[in-house]
N, C-alpha and C positions, 0 to 999 in steps of 0.2 A: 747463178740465181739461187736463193732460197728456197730449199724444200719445204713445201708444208707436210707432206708426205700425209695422205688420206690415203684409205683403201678402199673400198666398195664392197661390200657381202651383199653380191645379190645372185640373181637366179639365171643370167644370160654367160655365156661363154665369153663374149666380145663385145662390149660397148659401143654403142659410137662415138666417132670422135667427139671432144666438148672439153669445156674447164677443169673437168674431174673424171676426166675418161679414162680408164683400164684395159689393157691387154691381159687375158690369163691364160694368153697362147702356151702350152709347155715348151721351157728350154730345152728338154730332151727330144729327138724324134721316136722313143720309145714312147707311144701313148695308151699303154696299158697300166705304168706307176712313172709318173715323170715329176720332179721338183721343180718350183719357182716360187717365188718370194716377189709380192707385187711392190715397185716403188712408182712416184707421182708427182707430178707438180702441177702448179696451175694452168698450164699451157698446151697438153696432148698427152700422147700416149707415154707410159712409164714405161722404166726398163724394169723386169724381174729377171733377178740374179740370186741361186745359190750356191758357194762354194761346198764341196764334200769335202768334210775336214776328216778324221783317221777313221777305219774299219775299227768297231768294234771286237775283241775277242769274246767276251763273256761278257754278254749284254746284265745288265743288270737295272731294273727302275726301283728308285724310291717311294714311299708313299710316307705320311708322317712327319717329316722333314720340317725342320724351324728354316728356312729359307725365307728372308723377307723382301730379298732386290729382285725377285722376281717372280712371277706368279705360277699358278701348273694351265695348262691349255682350255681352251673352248675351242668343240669341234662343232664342223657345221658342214652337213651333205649339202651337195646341190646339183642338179641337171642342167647338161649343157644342150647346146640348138642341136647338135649330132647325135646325143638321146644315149651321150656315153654320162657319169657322174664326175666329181671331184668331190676332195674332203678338203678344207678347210682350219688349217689350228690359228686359235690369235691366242698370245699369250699379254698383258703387262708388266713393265718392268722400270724401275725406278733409275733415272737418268742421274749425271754427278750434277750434268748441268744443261741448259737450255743453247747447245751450239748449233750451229747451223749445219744442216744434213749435207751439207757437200763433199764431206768424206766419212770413211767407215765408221761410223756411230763414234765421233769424235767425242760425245758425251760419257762416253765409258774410258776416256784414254787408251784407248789401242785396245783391251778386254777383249777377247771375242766372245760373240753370242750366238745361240743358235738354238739346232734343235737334237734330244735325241731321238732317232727315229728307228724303230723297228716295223716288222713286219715278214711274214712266207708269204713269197711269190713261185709257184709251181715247186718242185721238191728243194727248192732254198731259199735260205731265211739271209735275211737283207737287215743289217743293223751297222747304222752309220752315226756321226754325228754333221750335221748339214750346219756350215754358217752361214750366216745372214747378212745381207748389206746395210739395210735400211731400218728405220726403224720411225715409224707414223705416230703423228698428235691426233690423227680421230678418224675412227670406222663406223658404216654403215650397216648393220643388220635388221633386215626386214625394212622395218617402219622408224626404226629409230636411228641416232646420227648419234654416236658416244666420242666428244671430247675429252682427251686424257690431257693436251694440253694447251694454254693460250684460253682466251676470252668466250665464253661459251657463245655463238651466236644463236640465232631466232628458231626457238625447237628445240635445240639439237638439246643431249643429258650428258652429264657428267662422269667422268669416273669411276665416282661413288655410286652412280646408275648403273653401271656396267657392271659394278664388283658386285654390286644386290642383286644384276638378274641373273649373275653368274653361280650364286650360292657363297654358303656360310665360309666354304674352305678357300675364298678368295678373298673374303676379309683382308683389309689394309690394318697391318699391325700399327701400332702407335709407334709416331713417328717418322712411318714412312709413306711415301705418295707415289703411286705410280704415277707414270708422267708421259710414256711413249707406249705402244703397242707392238707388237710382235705377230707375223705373218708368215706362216708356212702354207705352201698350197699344194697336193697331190694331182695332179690335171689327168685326166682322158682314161678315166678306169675304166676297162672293158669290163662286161657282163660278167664273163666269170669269176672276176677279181674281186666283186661287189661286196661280198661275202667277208671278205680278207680283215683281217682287223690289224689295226695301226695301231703303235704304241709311241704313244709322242710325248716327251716332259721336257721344256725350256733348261738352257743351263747357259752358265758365263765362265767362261777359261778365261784364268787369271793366270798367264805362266803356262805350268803343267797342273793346278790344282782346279779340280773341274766344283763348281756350287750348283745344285741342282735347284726346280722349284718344288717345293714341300710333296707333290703328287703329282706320280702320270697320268696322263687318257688316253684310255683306248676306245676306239671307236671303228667303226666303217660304214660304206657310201650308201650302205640299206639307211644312214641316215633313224638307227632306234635307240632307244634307251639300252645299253649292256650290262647285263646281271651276271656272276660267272659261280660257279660252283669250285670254289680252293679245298682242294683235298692236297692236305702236306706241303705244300706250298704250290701243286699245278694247279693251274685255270683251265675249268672248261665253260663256253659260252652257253649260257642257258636259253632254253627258248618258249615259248609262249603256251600257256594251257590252252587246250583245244576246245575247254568249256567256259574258261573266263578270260581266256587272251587275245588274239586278234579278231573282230569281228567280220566273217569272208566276205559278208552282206557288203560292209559300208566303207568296209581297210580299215575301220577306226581301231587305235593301239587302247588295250583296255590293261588292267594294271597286276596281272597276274603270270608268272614266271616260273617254270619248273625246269627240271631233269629226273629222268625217272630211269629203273636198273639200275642203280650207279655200285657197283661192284666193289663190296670197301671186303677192308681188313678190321678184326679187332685194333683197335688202339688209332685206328686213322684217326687224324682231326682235318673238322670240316668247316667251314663256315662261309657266309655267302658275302660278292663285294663288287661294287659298283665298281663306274669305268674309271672311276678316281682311285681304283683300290682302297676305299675307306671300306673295312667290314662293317657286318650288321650283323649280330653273335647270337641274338635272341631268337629262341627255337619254343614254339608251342605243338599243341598236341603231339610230343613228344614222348614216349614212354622211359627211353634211355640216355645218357650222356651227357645232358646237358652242364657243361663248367663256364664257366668267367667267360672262356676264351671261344666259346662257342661248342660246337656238337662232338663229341668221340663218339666213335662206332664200338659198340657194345658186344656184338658180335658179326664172324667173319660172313656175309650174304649179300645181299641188294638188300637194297634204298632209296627210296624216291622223295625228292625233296623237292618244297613248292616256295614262293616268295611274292609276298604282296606288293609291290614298290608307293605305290600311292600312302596304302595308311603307314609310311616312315615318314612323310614328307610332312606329318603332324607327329611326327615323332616314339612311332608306337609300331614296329616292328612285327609285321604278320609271318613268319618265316617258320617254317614246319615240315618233321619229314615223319616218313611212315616207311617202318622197317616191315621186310619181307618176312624173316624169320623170327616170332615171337616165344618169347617162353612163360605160358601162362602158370597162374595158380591159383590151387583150388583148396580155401578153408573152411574145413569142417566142423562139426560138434561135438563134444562126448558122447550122446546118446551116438551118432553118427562111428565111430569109430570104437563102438565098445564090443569087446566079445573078439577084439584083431581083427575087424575091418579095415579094408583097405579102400581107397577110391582107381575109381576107371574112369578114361575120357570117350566121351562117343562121338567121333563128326562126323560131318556127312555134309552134300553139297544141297541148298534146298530145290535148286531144279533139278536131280537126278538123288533121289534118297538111296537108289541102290550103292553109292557110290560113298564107301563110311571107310573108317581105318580099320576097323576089325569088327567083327561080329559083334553085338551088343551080348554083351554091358560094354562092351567096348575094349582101350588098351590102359594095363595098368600105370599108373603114376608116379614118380619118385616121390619118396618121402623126404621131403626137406626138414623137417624139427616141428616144435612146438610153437606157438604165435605168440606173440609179444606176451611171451612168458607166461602165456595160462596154461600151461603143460596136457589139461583139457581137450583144447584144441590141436589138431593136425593141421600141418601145410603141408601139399602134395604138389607136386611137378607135373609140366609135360611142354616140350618143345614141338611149335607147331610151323611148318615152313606155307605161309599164304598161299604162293603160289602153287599148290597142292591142290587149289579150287576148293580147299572147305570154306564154309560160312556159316557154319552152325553147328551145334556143341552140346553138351548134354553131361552131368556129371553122377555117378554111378555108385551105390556103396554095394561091396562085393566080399565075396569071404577071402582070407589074405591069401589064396592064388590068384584071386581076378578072375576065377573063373565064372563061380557061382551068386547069383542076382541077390543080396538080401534085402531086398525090400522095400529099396528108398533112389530116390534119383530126384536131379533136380527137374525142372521146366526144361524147355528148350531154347536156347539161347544163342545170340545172334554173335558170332566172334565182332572182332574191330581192335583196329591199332590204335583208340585212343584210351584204352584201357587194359591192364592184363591179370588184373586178378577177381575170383570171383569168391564173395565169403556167404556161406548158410546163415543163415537171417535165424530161423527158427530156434528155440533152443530144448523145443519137443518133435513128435511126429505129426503134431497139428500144422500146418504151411508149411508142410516140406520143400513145397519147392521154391520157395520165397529163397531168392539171390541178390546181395548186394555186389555192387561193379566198384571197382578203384582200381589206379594205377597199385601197382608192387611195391 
């Protein structure tokens, strides 16, 4: 009999029987991470079959990739009647020819297809490649029915519906049409697993030479949006600001993403990337690092870095971090430094004033040179580590020990990592303590 091959994205475990009935029993009895691959026909229950084709050695995922015969995955959490999860990937992929599914994707002439799959499960990492039997003209997600092949019927969206709800990076190149679907399913995740994140990107072995689709997904059965922080090329999974990210009240996902301490080195590069691996490079209120290719750490400390997801999705990248250890500066005036004047810094925390870096006038400052070449003017130094508990600041002119007060200081001034240099306004003793703010 002719396969129409449909699959079901819904929300139950086990269908009942019918026209279009699904099993997503796992073929494994391991029901912590178990594979199956749903097939269908019009008549009862489908068989899901996947074969494990070679162990990986050195897992490796693409992202970027000109791949056009096949697509990169859509992942999809979902709760079973046992109140364990499963994940979900359908990929699309461009068929030679419209054959009948009664044997291994006779449409690809023998090719195998499948998935690569990684993932840690308890202290080992699990990186296979899974092949696939079957391969479906049209799935169900939610509310909608997406035909990829044959006569669209009553309702149901097309393709071209699937590849637009899917996003820009599933675009159909010119030329080619996806035509079949692609079904991986993970069944019966236990609680502790939930967490776990899957790394899944479609591929076709031709021979020995494997074609990838252009990006991977990673995802898992907490079923959220994944944001990951790449320093050098590791991922770490980001997770939700406590003041603009999950709301405890309603569960609702709201669209703001951090990691904070993040322990770098000078010359780290940094930059933040969805579950497609596509980066997002643009860094604001930033004071240091910013290149082409995203963030270098300027110096060796912590770093806490935040990421907006929504305003990308209009194209405008809210992504910002705020280094721990800043090195401010302070420019002064001729009257300000004549006679070997030097400048001091004075901090202090403003809920405990006794709590300063040195006795006022405070600690003297490096002399860094003259300011954009008005030899008039002094730049002074001083490296301040945040987590110190200062917040506030005060700049000092003193005799060239630092010891002795001569007579001028500025206002009192609030530090912040959106700016690090502070310049004298005044160019007498009238408004002395008038201060201008700019980055360095």
């Amino acid at each position: 009999m002719k396969k129409l091959g449909k699959i079901l994205l819904v929300a139950s475990s086990v269908l009942s029987v019918g026209a279009l009935a699904l099993s997503i029993d796992a073929v494994s009895k391991n029901k912590e991470f178990a594979y199956s691959v749903g097939e269908t026909n019009n008549d009862g229950f489908g068989i899901k079959r996947v074969v494990q084709g070679e162990t990986v050695e050195t897992p490796e995922f693409t992202t970027g990739g000109d791949s056009t015969i096949i697509s990169p995955a859509v992942a999809q959490a979902k709760t079973n009647e046992n109140n364990t999860k499963s994940l979900r990937f359908v990929a699309a992929v461009s068929m030679e020819n419209d054959a009948a599914l009664n044997e291994y994707l006779t449409g690809l002439n023998g090719k195998e297809i499948g998935f690569h799959v990684a993932y840690d499960k308890d202290a080992s990492k699990v990186d296979l490649h899974l092949r696939i039997e079957y391969a479906y003209r049209s799935i169900s997600a939610g509310e909608n029915t997406y035909r990829a092949n044959g006569e669209l019927q009553e309702g149901e969206k097309g393709i071209t519906d699937w590849i637009n709800a899917c996003g820009s990076t599933y675009a159909s190149p010119d030329g080619v049409t996806y035509n079949y679907f692609l079904v991986l399913e993970i069944d019966e995740i236990a609680e502790k697993y939930l967490a776990n994140i899957v790394t899944v990107q479609p591929y076709i072995k031709n021979g020995t030479e494997y074609t990838y689709a252009s990006h991977y997904k990673k995802a898992n059965a907490n079923e959220r949006s994944l944001f990951f922080l790449d320093v050098n090329g590791t991922q770490t999974l980001m997770k939700d600001n406590p003041a603009n990210g999950t709301d405890s009240s309603s569960g609702e996902i709201k669209d703001e993403y951090m990691l904070t301490n993040v322990e770098l080195n000078k010359g780290d590069a940094v930059t933040i990337r969805d579950s497609l691996g596509i980066a997002h490079k643009t860094f604001d209120h930033c004071l240091y690092g910013i290149t082409e290719e995203g963030f270098t750490a300027e110096k060796t400390c912590k770093y806490d870095f935040y990421y907006k997801s929504k305003l990308n999705t209009n194209g405008n990248d809210n992504t910002y971090v705020s280094q721990h250890v800043i090195t401010y500066y302070f420019v002064d005036r001729s009257w300000w430094n004549k006679d070997g004047a030097i400048s001091t810094i004075y901090l202090w925390n403003s809920n405990d004033e006794s709590s300063y870096n040195k006795a006022f006038p405070g600690e003297k400052m490096t002399y860094v040179g003259t300011y954009k070449n008005d030899d008039t003017r002094k730049v002074w130094s001083y490296e301040i580590d945040l987590d110190a508990g200062y917040d506030s600041v005060l700049f000092a002119r003193t005799s060239p020990d630092g010891v002795t007060h001569w007579n001028a200081q500025s206002i009192d001034l609030t530090l912040t990592n959106k700016f690090n240099q502070f310049s004298l306004c005044s160019e007498n003793w009238i408004n002395v303590a008038e201060v201008e703010r700019n980055k360095q």
